[in-house]
SELUMDO-839390 format. One record per atom (N, C-alpha, C): x, y negated, z; residue number from 1; atom name. Coordinates in pm, 1 decimal. Last residue first. Example, Ala and Ser with C-alpha at 12.3 -4.5 7.8 and 13.67 -1.06 7.14 Angstrom:
REM residues 2
((1285.0; 225.0; 708.0); 2; "N")
((1367.0; 106.0; 714.0); 2; "CA")
((1290.0; -3.0; 787.0); 2; "C")
((1319.0; 569.0; 780.0); 1; "N")
((1230.0; 450.0; 780.0); 1; "CA")
((1320.0; 330.0; 780.0); 1; "C")
END
This chain:
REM residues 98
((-895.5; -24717.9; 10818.0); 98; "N")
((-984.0; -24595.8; 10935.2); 98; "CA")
((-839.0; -24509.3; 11003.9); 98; "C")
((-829.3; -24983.6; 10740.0); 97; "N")
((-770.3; -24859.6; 10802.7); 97; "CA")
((-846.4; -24805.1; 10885.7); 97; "C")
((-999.7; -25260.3; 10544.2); 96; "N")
((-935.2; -25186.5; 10686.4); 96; "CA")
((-900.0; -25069.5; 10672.4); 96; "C")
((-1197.4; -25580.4; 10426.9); 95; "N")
((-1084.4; -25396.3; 10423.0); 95; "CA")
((-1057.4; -25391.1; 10545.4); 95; "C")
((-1469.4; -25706.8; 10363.1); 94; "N")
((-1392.8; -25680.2; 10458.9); 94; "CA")
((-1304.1; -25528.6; 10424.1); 94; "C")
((-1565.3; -25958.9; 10148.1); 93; "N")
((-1509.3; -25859.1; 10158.4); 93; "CA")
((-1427.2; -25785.5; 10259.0); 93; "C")
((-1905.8; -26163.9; 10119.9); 92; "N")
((-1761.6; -26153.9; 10183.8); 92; "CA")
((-1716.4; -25984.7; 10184.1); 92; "C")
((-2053.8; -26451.4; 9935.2); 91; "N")
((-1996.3; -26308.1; 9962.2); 91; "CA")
((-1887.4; -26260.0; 10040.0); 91; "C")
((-2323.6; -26635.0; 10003.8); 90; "N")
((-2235.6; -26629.2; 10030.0); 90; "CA")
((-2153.0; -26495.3; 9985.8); 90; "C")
((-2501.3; -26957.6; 9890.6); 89; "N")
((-2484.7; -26806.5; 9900.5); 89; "CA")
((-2386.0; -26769.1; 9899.5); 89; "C")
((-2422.5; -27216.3; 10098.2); 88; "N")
((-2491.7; -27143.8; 9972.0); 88; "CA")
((-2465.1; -27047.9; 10015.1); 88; "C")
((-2306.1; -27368.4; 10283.8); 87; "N")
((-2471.6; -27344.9; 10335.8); 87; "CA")
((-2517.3; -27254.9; 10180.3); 87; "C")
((-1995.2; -27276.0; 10388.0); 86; "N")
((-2059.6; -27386.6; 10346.1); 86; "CA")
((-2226.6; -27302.6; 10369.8); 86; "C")
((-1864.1; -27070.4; 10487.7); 85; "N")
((-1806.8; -27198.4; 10496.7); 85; "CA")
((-1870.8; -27304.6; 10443.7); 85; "C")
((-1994.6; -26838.4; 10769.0); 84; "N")
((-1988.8; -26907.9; 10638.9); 84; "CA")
((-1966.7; -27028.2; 10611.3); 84; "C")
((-1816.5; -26628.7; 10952.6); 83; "N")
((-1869.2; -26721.4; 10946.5); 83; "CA")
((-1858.4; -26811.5; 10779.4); 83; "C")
((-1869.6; -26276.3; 11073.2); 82; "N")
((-1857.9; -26350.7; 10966.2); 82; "CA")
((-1919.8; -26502.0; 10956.0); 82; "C")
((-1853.9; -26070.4; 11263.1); 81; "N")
((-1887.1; -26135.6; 11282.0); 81; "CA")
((-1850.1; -26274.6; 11229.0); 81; "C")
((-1930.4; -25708.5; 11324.5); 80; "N")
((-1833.9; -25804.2; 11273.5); 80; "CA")
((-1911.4; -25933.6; 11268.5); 80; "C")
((-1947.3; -25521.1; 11592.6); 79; "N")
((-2012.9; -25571.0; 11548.6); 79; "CA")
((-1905.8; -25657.2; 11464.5); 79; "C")
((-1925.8; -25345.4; 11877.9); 78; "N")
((-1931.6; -25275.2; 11712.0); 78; "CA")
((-1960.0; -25351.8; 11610.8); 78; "C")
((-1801.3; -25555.7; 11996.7); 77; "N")
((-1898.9; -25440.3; 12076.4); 77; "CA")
((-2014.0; -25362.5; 11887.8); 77; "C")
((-1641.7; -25738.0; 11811.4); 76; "N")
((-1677.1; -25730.9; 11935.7); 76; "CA")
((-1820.8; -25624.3; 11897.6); 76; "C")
((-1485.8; -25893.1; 11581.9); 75; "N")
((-1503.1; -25754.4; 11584.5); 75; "CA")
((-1533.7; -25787.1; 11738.6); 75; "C")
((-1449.6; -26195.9; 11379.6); 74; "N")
((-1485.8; -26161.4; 11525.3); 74; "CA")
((-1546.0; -26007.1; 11537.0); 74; "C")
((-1273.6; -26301.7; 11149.4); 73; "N")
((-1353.1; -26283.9; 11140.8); 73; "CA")
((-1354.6; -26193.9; 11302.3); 73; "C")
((-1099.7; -26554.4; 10914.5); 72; "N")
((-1123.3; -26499.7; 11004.3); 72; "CA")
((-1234.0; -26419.7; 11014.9); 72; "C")
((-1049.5; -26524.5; 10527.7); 71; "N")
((-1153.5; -26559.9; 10633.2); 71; "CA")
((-1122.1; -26520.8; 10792.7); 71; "C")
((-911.9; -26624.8; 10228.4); 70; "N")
((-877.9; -26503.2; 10338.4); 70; "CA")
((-986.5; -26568.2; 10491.1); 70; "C")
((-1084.2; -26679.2; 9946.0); 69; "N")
((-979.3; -26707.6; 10061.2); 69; "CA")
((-994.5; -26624.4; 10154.6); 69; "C")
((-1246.5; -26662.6; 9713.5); 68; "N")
((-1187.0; -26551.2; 9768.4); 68; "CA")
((-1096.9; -26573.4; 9812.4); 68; "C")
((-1302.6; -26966.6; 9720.2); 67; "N")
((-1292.3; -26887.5; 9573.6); 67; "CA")
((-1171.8; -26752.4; 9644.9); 67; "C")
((-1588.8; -27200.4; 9829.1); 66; "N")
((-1401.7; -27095.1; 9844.6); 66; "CA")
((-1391.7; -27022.9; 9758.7); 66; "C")
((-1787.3; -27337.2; 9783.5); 65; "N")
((-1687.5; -27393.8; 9767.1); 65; "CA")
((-1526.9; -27304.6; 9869.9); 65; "C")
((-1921.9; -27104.2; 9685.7); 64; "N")
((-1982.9; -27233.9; 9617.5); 64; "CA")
((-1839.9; -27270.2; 9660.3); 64; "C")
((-1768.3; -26817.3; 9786.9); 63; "N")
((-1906.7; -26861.9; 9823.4); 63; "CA")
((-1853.4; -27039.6; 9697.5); 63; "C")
((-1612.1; -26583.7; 9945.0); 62; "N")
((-1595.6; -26649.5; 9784.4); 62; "CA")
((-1763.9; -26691.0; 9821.1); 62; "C")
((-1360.7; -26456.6; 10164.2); 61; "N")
((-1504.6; -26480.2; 10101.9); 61; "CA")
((-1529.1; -26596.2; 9990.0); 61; "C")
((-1213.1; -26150.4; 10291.2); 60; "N")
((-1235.0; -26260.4; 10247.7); 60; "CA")
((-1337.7; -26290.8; 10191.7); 60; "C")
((-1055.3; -25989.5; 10588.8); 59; "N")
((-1200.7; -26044.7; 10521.8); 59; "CA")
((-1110.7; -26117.4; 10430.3); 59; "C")
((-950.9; -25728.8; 10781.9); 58; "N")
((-931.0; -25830.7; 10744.2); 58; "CA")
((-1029.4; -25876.9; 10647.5); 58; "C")
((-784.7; -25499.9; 10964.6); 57; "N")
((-881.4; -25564.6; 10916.9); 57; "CA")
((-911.4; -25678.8; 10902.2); 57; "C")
((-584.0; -25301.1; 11071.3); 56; "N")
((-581.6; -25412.9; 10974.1); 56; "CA")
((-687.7; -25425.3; 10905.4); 56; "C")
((-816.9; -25034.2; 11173.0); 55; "N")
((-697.2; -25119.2; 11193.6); 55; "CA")
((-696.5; -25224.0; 11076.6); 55; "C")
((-1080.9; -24865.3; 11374.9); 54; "N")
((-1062.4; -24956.3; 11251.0); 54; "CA")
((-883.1; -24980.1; 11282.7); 54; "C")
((-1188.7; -24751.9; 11555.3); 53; "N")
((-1048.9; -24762.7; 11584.6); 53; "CA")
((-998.6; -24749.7; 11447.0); 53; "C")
((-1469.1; -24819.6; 11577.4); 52; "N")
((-1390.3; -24849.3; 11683.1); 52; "CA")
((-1278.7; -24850.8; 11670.3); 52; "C")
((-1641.2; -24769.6; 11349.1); 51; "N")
((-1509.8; -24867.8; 11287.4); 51; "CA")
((-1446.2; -24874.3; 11433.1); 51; "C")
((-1887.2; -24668.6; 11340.4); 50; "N")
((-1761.4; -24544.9; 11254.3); 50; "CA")
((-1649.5; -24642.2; 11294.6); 50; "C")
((-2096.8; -24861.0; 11228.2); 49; "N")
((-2078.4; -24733.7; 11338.0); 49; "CA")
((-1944.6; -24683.0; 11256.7); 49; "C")
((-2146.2; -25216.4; 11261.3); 48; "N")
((-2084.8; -25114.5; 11158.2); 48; "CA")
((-2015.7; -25019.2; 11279.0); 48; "C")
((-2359.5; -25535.1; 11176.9); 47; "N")
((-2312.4; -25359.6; 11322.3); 47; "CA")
((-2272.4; -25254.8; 11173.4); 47; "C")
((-2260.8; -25839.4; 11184.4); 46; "N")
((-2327.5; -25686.9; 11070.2); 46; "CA")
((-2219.9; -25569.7; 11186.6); 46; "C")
((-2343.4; -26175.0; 11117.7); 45; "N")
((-2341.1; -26049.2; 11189.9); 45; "CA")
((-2366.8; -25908.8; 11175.5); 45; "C")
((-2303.8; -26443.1; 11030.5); 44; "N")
((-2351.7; -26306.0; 10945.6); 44; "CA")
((-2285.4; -26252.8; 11054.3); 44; "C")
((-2373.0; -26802.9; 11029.2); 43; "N")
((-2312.3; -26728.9; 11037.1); 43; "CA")
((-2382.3; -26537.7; 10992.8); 43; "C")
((-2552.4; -27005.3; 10931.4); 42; "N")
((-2392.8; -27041.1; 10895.0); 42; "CA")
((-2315.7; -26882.1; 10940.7); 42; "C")
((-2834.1; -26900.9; 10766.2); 41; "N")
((-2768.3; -26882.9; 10894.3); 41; "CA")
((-2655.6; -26917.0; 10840.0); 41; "C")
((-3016.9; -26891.5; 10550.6); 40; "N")
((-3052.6; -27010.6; 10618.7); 40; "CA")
((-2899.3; -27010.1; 10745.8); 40; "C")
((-2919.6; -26725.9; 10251.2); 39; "N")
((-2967.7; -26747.9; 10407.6); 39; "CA")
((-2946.8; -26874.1; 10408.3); 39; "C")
((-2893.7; -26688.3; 9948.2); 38; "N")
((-2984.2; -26762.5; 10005.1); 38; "CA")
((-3020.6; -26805.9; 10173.0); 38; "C")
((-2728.1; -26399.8; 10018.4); 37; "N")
((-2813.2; -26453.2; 9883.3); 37; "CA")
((-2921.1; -26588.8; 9943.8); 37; "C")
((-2473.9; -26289.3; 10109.1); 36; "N")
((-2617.1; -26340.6; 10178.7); 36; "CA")
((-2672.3; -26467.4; 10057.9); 36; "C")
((-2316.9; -25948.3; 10150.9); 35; "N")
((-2383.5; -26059.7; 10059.4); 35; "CA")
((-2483.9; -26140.3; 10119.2); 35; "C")
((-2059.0; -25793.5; 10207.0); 34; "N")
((-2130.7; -25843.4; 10247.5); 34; "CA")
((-2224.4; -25958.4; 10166.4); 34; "C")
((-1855.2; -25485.6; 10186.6); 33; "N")
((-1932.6; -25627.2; 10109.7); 33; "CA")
((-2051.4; -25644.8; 10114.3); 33; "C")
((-1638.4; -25313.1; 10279.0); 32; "N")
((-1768.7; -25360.5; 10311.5); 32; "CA")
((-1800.5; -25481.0; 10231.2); 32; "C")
((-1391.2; -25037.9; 10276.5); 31; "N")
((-1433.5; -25136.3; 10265.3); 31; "CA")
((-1563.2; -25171.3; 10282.8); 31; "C")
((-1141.9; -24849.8; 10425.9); 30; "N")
((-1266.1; -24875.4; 10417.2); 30; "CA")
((-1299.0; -24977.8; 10343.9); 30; "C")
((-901.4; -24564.8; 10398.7); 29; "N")
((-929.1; -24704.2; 10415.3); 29; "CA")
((-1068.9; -24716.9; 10380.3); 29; "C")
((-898.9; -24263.0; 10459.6); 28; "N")
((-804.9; -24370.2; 10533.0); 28; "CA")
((-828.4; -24494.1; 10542.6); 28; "C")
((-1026.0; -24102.4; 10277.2); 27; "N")
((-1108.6; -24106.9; 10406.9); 27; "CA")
((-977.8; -24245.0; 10479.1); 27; "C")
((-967.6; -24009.3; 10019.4); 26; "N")
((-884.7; -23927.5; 10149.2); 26; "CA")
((-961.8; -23995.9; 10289.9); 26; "C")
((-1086.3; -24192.9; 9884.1); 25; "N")
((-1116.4; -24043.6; 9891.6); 25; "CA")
((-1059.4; -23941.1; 9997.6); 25; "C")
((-1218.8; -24448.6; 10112.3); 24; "N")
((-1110.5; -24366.1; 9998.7); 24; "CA")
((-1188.3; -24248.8; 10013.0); 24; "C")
((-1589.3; -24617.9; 10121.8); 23; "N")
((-1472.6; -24568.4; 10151.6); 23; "CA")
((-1351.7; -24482.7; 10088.9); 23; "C")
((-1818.0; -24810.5; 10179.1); 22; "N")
((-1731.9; -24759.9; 10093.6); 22; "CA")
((-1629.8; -24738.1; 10180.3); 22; "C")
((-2113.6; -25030.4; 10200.6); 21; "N")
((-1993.4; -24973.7; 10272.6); 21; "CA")
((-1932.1; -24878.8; 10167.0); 21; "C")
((-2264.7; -25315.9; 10148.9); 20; "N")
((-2265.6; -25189.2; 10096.8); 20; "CA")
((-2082.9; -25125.4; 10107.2); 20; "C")
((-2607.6; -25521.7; 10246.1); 19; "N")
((-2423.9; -25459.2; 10269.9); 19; "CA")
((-2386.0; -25360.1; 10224.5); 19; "C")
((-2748.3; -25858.7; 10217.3); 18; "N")
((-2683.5; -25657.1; 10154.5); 18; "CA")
((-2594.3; -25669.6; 10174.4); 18; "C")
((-2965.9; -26035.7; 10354.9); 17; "N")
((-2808.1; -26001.9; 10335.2); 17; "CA")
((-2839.9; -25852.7; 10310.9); 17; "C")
((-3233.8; -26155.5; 10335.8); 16; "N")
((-3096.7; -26222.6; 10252.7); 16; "CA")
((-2951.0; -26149.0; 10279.3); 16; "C")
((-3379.6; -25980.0; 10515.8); 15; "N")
((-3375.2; -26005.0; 10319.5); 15; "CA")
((-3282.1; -26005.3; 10250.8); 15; "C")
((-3277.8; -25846.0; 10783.2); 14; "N")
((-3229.6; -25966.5; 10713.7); 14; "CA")
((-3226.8; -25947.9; 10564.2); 14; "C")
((-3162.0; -25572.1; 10842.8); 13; "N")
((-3348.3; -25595.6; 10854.5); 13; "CA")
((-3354.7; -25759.1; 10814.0); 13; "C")
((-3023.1; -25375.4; 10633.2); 12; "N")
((-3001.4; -25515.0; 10699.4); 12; "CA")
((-3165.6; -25514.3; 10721.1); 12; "C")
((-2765.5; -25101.5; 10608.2); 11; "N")
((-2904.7; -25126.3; 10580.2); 11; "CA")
((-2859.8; -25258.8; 10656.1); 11; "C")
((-2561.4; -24780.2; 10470.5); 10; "N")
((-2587.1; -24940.8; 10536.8); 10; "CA")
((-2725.0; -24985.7; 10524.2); 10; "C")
((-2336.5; -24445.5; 10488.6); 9; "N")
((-2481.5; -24574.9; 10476.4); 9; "CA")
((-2470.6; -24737.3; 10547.9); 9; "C")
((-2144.2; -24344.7; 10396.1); 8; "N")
((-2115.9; -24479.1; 10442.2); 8; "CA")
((-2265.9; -24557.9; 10404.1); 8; "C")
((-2210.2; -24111.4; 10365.0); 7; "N")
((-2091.7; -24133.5; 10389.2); 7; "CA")
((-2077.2; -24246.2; 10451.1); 7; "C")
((-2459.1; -24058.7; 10281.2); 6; "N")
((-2445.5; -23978.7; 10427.7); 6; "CA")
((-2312.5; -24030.0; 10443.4); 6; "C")
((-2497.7; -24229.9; 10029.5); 5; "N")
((-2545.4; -24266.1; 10145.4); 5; "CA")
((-2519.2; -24200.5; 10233.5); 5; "C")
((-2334.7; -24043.6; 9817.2); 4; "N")
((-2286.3; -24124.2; 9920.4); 4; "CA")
((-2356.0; -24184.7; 10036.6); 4; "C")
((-2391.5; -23784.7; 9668.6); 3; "N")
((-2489.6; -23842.3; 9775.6); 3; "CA")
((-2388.6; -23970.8; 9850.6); 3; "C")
((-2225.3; -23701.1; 9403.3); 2; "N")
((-2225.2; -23714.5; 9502.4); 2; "CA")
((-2319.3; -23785.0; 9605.7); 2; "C")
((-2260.4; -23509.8; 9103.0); 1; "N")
((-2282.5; -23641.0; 9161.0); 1; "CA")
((-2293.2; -23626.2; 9311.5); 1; "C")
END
């Protein structure tokens, strides 16, 4: 059994959101899923170390009224920057190219 937390740890000082990082076995692509169980915030901000020279990255999110549509989403100063389309709980999936 493998320790993954040294691979792709995550943490939130925000209750309402879990994040839980992943990655291939060859190390090339990434993923992230984002959860906000109840927030109060339209939007989700989540610092992710390792991703400066991320490529095709891209989201989607499935919440009360989207059903895993493709999402914009704002990468600035290590940070992603997820907006939610309605006020329920939310999930969102980000891929990419390490």
């Amino acid at each position: 059994k493998r320790d993954c937390t040294a691979i792709c740890a995550s943490s939130s000082a925000d209750t309402s959101i879990t994040a839980f990082a992943t990655k291939s076995a060859d190390g090339k692509k990434g993923a992230l899923l984002v959860s906000d169980f109840c927030g109060r915030g339209m939007s989700i901000s989540v610092a992710a170390k390792g991703l400066e020279n991320a490529t095709n990255v891209s989201a989607r999110v499935l919440s009360f009224e989207k059903n895993f549509e493709p999402v914009k989403l704002r990468i600035a100063d290590g940070k992603f920057t997820l907006h939610k389309p309605d006020g329920y709980s939310t999930a969102f999936i980000v891929t990419f190219d390490l």
